[in-house]
C-alpha positions as CSV (number, residue, x, y, z in Angstrom):
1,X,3.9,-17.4,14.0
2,X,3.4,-15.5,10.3
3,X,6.0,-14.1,8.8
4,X,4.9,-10.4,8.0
5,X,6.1,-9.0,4.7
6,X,5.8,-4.6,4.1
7,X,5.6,-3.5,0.5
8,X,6.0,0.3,-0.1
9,X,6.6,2.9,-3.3
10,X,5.3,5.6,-4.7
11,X,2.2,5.6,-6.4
12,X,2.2,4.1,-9.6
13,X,5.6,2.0,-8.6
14,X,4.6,-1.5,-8.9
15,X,3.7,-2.3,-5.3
16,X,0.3,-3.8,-5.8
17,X,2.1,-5.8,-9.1
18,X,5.2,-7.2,-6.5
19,X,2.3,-7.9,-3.6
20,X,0.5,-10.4,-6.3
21,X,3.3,-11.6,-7.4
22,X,4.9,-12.8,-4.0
23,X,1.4,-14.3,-3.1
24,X,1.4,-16.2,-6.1
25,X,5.0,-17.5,-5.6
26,X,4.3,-17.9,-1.9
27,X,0.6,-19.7,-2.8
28,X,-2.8,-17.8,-2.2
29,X,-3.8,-20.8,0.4
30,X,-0.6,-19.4,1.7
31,X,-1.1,-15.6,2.3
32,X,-2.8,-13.0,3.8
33,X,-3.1,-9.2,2.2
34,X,-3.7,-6.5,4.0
35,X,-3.8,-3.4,1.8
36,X,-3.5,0.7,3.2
37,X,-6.1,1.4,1.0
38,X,-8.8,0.1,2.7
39,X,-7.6,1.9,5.8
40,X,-8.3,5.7,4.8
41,X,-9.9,7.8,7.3
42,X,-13.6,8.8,6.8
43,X,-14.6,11.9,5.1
44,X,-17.7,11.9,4.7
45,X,-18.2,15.7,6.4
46,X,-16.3,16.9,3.7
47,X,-18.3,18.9,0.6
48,X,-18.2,17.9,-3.0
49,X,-15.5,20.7,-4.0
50,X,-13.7,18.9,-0.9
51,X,-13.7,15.7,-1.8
52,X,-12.2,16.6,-5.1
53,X,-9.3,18.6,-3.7
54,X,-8.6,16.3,-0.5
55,X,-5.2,15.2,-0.4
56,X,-4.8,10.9,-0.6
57,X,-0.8,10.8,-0.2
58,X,-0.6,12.3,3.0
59,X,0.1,10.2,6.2
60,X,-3.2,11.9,7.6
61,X,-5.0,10.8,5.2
62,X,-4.8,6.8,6.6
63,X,-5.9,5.4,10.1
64,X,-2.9,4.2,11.3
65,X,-4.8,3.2,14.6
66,X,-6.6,0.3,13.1
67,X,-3.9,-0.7,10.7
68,X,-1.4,-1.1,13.8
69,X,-3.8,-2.7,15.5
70,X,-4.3,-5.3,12.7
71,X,-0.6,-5.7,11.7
72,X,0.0,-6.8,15.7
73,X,-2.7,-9.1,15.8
74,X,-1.7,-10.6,12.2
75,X,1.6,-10.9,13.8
76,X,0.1,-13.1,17.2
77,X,-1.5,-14.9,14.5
78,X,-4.7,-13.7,15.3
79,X,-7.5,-13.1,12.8
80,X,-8.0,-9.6,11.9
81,X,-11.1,-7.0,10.7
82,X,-12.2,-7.6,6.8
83,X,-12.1,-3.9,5.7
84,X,-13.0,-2.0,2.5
85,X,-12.9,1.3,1.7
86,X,-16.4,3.3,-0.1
87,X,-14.5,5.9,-2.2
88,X,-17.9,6.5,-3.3
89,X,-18.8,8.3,0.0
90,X,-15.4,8.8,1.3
91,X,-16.4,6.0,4.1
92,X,-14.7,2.6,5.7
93,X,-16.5,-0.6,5.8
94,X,-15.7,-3.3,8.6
95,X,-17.2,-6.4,8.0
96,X,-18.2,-9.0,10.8
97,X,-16.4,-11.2,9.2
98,X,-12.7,-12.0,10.3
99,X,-9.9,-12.6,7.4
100,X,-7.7,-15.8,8.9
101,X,-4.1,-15.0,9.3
102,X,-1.7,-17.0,7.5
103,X,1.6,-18.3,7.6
104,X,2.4,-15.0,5.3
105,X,1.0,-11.6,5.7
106,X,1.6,-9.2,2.9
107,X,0.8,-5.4,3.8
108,X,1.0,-3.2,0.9
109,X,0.8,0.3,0.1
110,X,2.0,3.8,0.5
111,X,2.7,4.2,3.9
112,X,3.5,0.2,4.3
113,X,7.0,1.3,6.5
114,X,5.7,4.5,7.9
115,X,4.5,3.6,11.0
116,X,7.2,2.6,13.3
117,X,4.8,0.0,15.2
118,X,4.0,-2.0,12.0
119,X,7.6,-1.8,10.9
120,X,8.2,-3.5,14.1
121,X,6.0,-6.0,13.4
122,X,7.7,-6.7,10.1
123,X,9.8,-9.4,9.1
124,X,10.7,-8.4,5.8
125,X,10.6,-4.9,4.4
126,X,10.7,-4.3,0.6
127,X,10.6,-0.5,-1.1
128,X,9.5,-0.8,-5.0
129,X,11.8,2.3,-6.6
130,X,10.4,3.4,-10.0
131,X,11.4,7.1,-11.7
132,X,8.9,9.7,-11.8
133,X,8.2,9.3,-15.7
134,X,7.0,5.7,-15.2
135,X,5.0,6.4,-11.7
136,X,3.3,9.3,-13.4
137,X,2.4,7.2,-17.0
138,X,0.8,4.1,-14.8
139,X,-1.4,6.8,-13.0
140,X,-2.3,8.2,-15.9
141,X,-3.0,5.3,-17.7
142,X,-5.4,4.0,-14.3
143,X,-7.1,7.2,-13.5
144,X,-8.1,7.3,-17.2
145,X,-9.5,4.0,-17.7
146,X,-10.4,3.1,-14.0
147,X,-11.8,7.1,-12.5
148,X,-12.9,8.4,-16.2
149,X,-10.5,11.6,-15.3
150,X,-8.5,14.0,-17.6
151,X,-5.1,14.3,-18.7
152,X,-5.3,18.1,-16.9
153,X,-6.8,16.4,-13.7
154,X,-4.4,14.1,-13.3
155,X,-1.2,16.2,-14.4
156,X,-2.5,18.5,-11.6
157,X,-3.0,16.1,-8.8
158,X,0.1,14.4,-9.8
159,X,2.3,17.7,-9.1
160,X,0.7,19.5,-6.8
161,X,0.0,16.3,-4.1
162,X,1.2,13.1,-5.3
163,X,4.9,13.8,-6.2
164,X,5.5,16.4,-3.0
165,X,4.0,13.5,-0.8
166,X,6.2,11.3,-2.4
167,X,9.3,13.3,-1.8
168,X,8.6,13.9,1.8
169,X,6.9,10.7,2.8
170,X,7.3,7.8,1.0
171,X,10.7,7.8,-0.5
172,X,12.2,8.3,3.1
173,X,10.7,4.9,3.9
174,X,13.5,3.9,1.8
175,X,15.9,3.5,4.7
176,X,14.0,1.3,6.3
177,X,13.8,-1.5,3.9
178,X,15.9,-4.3,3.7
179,X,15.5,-4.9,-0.2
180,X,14.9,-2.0,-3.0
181,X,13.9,-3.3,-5.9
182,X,13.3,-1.6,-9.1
183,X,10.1,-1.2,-10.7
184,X,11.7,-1.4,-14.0
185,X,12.5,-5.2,-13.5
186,X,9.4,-6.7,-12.7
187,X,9.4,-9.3,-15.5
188,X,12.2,-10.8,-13.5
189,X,12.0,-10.6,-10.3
190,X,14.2,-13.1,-8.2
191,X,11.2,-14.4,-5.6
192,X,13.6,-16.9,-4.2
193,X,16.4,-14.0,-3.1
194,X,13.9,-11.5,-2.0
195,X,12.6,-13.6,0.8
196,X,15.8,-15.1,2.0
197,X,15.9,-13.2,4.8
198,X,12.9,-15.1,6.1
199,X,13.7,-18.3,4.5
């Protein structure tokens, strides 16, 4: 059977960075990544002004139907639904074609340790800890160069939804990981320790 691996953090923390780097250490021929972004619920009902406003950090905001049901198969072994996300209409894809599970399965993002029917399907849980300042200067620095947004936008959506969420939804995950590493040491992380509980 695989040996699933959660990643979680804030925003901005360095999950995506730690999720790439495992892969690479583990071998891509190696490992499968599922990411929570390609698992946000539809919204396509909602207006422009809507859309603009709609909160991405909250739990509701992901369809923790289909990513249990993934992580459990992925766990059996069992090829899973290739999904994407359409941020441009607010809409999930599901293609017909099935991504082959692997003798590692990464899932990565937000709300990685949230559910407690993935968590149970995890072998290894790992929370990325990184202070506010640095969370809030990687978002600023994507959002600017990857979403064309403003300083203003960003400083907004940063206080009034993504640090809140954080507070009461992410960094409780926290307790539930069995390594907490810090953002602040990527350059060195130890691959090797991390994933000696699964070695």
């Amino acid at each position: 059977m695989p040996n699933l691996i959660g990643i979680t953090g804030g925003s901005g923390s360095g999950k995506s960075y730690l999720a790439k780097g495992l892969a690479n250490y583990l071998g891509q021929e190696n490992t499968t990544l599922i990411q929570l972004d390609n698992y946000y619920v539809e919204q396509t009902n909602l207006t422009a002004d809507e859309k603009a406003l709609y909160n991405w950090d909250l739990p509701c905001a992901i369809n923790f139907a289909a990513l249990e049901t993934d992580v459990k198969l992925a766990s059996q072994g069992t090829a899973v639904n290739q999904r994407a996300y359409d941020f441009e209409i607010h809409k999930p894809i599901v293609f017909s074609e099935k991504i082959q599970v692997k003798q590692f399965v990464i899932i990565e993002g937000i709300f990685a340790l949230y559910s407690p029917e993935v968590r149970k399907c995890l072998d290894l849980r790992i929370f990325v800890n990184a202070p506010t300042s640095l969370r809030y200067a990687r978002r600023l620095a994507r959002d600017q160069k990857e979403r064309g947004r403003t300083e203003a936008e960003i400083r907004r959506q940063f206080d009034e939804q993504v640090e809140p969420a954080y507070i009461e939804f992410v960094a409780p995950q926290m307790a539930y990981a069995d390594s907490v590493v810090s953002s602040t040491d990527e350059e060195s992380y130890n691959f090797e320790k991390l994933l000696q509980p699964i070695s």
